[in-house]
Every structure is written in C-alpha cells, then in structure tokens.
DRENPA-3360 file (N, C-alpha, C; in nm, 2 decimals, always signed):
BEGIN
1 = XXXXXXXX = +8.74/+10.70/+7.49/+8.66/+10.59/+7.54/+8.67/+10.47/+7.45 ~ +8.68/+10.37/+7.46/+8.67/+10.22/+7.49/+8.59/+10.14/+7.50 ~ +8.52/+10.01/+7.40/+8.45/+9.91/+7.46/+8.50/+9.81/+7.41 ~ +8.49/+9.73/+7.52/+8.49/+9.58/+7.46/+8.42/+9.49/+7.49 ~ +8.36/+9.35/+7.45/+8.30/+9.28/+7.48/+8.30/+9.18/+7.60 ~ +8.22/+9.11/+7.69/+8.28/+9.00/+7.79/+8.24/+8.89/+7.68 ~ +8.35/+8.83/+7.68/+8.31/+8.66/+7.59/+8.15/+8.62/+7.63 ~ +8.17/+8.63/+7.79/+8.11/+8.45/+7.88/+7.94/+8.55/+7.80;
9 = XXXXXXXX = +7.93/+8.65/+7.84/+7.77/+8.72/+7.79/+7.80/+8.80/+7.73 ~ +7.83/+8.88/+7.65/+7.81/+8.96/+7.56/+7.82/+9.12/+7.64 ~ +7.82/+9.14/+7.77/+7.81/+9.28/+7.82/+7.88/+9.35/+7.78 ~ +7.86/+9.48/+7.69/+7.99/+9.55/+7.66/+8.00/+9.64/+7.77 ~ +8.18/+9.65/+7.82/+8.20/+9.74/+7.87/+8.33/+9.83/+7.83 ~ +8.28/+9.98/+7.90/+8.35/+10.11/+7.84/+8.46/+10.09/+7.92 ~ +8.58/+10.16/+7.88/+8.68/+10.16/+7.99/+8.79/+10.31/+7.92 ~ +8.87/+10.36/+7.97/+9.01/+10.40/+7.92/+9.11/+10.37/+7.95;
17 = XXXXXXXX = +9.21/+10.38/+7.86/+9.32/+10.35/+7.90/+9.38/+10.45/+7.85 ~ +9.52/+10.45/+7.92/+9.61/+10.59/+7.92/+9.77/+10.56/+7.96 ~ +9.86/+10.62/+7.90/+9.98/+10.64/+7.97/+10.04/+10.54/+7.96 ~ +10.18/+10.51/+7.98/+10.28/+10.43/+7.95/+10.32/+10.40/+8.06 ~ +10.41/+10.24/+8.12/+10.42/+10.18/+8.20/+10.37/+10.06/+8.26 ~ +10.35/+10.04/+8.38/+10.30/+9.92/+8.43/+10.15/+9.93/+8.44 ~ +10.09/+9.86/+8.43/+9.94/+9.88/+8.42/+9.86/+9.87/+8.53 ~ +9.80/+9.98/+8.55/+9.69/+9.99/+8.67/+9.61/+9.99/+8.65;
25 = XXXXXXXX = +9.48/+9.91/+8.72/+9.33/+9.92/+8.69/+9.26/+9.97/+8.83 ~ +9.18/+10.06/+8.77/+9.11/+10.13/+8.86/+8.95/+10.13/+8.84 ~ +8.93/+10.06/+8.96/+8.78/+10.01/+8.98/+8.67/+10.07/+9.09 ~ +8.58/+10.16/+9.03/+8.50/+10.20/+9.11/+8.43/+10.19/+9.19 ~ +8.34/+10.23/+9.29/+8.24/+10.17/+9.36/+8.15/+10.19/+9.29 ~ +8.02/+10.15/+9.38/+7.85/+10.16/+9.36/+7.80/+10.26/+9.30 ~ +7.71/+10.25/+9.24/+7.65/+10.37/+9.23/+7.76/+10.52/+9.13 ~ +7.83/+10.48/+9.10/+7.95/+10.61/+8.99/+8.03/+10.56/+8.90;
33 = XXXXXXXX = +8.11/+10.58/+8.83/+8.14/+10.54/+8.73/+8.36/+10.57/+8.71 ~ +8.40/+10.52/+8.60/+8.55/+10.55/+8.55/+8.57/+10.69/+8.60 ~ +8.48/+10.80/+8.58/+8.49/+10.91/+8.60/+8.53/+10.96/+8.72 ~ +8.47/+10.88/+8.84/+8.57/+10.97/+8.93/+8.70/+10.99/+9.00 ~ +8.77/+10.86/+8.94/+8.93/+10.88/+8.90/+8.99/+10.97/+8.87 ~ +8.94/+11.05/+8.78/+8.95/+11.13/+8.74/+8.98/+11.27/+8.82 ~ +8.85/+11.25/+8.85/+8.82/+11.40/+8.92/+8.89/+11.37/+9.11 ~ +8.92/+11.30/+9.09/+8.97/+11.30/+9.26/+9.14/+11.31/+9.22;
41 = XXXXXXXX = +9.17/+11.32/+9.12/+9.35/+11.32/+9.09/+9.38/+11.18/+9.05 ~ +9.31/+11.10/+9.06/+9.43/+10.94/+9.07/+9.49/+10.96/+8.90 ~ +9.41/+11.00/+8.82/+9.51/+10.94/+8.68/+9.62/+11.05/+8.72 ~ +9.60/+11.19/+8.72/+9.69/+11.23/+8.70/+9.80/+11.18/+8.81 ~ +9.82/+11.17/+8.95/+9.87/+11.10/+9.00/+9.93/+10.97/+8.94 ~ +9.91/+10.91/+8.86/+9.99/+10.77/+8.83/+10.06/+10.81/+8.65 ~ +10.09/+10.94/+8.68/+10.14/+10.94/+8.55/+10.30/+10.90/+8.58 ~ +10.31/+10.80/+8.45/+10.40/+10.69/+8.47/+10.41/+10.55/+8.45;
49 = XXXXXXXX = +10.27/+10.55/+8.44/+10.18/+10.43/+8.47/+10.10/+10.41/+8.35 ~ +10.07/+10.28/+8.30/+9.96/+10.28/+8.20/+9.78/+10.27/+8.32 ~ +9.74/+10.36/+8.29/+9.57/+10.37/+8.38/+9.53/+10.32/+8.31 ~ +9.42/+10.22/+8.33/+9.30/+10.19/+8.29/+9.18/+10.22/+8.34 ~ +9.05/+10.30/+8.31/+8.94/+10.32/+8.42/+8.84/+10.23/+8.37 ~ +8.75/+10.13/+8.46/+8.67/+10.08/+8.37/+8.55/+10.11/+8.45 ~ +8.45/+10.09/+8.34/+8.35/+10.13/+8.40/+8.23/+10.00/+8.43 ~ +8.21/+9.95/+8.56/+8.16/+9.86/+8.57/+8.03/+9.81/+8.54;
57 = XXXXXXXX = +8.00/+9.69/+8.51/+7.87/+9.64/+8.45/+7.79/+9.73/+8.49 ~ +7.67/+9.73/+8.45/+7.59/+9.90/+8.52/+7.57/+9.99/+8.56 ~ +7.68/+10.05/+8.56/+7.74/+10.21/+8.57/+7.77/+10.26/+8.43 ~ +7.77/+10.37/+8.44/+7.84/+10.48/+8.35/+7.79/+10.45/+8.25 ~ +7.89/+10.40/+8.13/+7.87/+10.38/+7.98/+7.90/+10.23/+7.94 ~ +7.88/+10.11/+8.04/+7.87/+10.00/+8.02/+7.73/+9.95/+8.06 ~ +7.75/+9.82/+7.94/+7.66/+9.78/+7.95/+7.53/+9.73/+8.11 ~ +7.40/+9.75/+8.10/+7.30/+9.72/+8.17/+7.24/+9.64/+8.18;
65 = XXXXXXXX = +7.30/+9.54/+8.21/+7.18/+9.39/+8.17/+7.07/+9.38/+8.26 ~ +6.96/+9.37/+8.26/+6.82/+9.35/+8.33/+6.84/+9.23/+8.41 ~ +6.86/+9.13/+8.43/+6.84/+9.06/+8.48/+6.97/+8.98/+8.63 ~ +6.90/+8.98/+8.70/+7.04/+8.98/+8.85/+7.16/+8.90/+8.82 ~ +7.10/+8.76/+8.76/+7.27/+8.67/+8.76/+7.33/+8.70/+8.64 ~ +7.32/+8.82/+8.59/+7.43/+8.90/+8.50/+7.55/+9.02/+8.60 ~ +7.51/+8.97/+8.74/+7.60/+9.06/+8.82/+7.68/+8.99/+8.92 ~ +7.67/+8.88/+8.89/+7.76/+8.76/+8.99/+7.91/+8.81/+8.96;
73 = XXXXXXXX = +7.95/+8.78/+9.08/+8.09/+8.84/+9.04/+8.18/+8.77/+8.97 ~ +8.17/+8.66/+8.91/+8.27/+8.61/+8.84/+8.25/+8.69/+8.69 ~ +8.13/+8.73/+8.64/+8.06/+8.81/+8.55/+8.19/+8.99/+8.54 ~ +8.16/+9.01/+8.66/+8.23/+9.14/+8.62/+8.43/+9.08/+8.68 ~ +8.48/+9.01/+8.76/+8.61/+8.96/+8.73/+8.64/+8.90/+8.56 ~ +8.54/+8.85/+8.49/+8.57/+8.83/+8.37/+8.56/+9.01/+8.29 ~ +8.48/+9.07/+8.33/+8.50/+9.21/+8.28/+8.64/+9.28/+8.24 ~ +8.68/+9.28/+8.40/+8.83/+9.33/+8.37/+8.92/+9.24/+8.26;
81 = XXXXXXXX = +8.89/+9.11/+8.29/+8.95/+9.01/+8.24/+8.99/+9.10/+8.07 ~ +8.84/+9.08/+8.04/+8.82/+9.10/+7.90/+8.87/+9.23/+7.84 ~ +8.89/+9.41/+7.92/+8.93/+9.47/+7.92/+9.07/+9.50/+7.89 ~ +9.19/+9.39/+7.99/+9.34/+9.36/+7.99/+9.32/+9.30/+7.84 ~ +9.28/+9.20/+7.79/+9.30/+9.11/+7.70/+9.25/+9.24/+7.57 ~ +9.18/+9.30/+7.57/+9.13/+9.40/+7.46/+9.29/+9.50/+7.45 ~ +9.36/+9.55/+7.53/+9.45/+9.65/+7.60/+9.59/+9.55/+7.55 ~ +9.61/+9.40/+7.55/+9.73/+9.34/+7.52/+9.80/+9.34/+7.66;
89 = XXXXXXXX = +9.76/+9.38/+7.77/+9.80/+9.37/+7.90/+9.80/+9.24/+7.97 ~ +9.87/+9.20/+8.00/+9.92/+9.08/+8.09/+9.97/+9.08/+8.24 ~ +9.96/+9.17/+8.27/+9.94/+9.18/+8.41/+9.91/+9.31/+8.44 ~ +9.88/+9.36/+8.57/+9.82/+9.48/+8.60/+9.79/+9.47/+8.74 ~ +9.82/+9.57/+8.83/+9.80/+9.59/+8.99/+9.63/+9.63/+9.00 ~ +9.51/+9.62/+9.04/+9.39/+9.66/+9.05/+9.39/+9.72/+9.16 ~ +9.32/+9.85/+9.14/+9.31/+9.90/+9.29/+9.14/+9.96/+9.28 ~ +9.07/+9.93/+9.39/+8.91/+9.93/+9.41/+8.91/+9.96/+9.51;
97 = XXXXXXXX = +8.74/+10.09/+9.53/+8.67/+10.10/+9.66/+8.56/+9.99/+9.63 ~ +8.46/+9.97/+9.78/+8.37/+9.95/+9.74/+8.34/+9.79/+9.63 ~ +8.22/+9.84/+9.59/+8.22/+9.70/+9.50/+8.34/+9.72/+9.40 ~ +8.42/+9.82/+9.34/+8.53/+9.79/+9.27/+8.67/+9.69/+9.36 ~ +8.70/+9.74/+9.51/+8.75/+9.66/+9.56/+8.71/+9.49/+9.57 ~ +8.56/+9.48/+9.53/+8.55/+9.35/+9.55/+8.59/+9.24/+9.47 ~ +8.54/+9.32/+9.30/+8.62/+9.28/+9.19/+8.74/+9.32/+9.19 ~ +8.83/+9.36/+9.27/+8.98/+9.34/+9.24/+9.05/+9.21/+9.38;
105 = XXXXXXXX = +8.96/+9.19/+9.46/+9.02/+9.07/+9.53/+8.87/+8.96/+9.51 ~ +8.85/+8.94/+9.38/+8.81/+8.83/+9.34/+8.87/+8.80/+9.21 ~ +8.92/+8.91/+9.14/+8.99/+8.86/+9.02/+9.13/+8.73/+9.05 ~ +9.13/+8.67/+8.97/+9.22/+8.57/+8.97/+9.40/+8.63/+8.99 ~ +9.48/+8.57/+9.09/+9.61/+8.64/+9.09/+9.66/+8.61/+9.01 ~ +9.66/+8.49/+8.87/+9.72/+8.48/+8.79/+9.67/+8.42/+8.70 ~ +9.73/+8.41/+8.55/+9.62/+8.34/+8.44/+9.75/+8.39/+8.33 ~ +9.71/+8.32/+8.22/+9.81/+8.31/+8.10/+9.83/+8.46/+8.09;
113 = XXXXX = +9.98/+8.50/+8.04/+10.01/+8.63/+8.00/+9.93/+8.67/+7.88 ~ +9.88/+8.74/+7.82/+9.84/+8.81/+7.73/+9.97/+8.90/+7.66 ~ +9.97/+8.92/+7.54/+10.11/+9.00/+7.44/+10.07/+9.16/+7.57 ~ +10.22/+9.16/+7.56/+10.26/+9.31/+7.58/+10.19/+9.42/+7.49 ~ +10.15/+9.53/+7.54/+10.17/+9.63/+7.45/+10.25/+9.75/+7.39;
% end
C-alpha cells in the first residue's frame, strides 16, 4: 500500500500499484474500497498490465475529510491525478463502477505527460 498527497487539499490517498505494462486505474464505487478488485478477479485478470487500485476520498484507507466541498469532483479527478503523478505514469485507461465510473469520465482526457516508469 501506497499514499500520496492531493496538492489542491492535502487528502491523502492509499492506492496500489502493481505489474508491468500499460496502466490501468481502477476505480471503485460507493460505499467499498481498492479492495474489491481484488476479490472479484480484475487484478489478477489484467496481468500484463500495470494496476493501479485507488482508494477513494472516504473509503478504505484514504483520507476522510469532514466537510462536503472536500468531495466535489474535481477534488477526487485531481486524486487520481495525483496518484499517476506519484506512480511516474503518463497516461492510463480508467475503468469505474458507480461513483468510481464517475471519476473516470470526469477526469481530464488529456494533460502534460508525466516520466514513464
């Protein structure tokens, strides 16, 4: 396990990463956490692939901030943001249920490369 900071507030979030290849991010829904990637097969399924599991603003083992406009979505799109940029990843396919699907078709389609890893 993994944390890293979001610049814009300070939220830390947990994440893993795994495996070699093109980079996948896999984004949870409501209410559960990195973990159940896991347990439903996807990592092992994308071996081949660099996985990333992150664990969203107030879920799992990321940070909990008390207060609501710490969950605006640009808040957790800068999450992942901050995760790639911790990882040296520069691009990456997102795949989300749920509120993870929502942060993955709000994240930005493109933005400066970040170094390879």
């Amino acid at each position: 396990m993994s944390t890293t900071a979001n610049p814009a507030d300070g939220t830390e979030i947990s994440y893993d990463a795994s495996g070699d290849g093109p980079a996948v991010v896999l984004l949870h829904g409501s209410a559960l956490s990195k973990a159940i990637w896991r347990g439903l097969g996807y990592v092992k399924a994308l071996e081949g692939f660099t996985v990333v599991r992150i664990d969203l603003r107030g879920h799992g083992r990321s940070g909990k901030p008390d207060a609501s406009p710490a969950y605006r979505m640009e808040l957790h799109t800068a999450d992942v943001l901050a995760v790639l940029d911790a990882e040296g990843i520069g691009r990456a396919h997102l795949v989300g249920y749920s509120l993870g699907a929502r942060v993955a078709f709000s994240s930005p389609p493109r933005r400066p490369a970040a170094p390879r890893r």
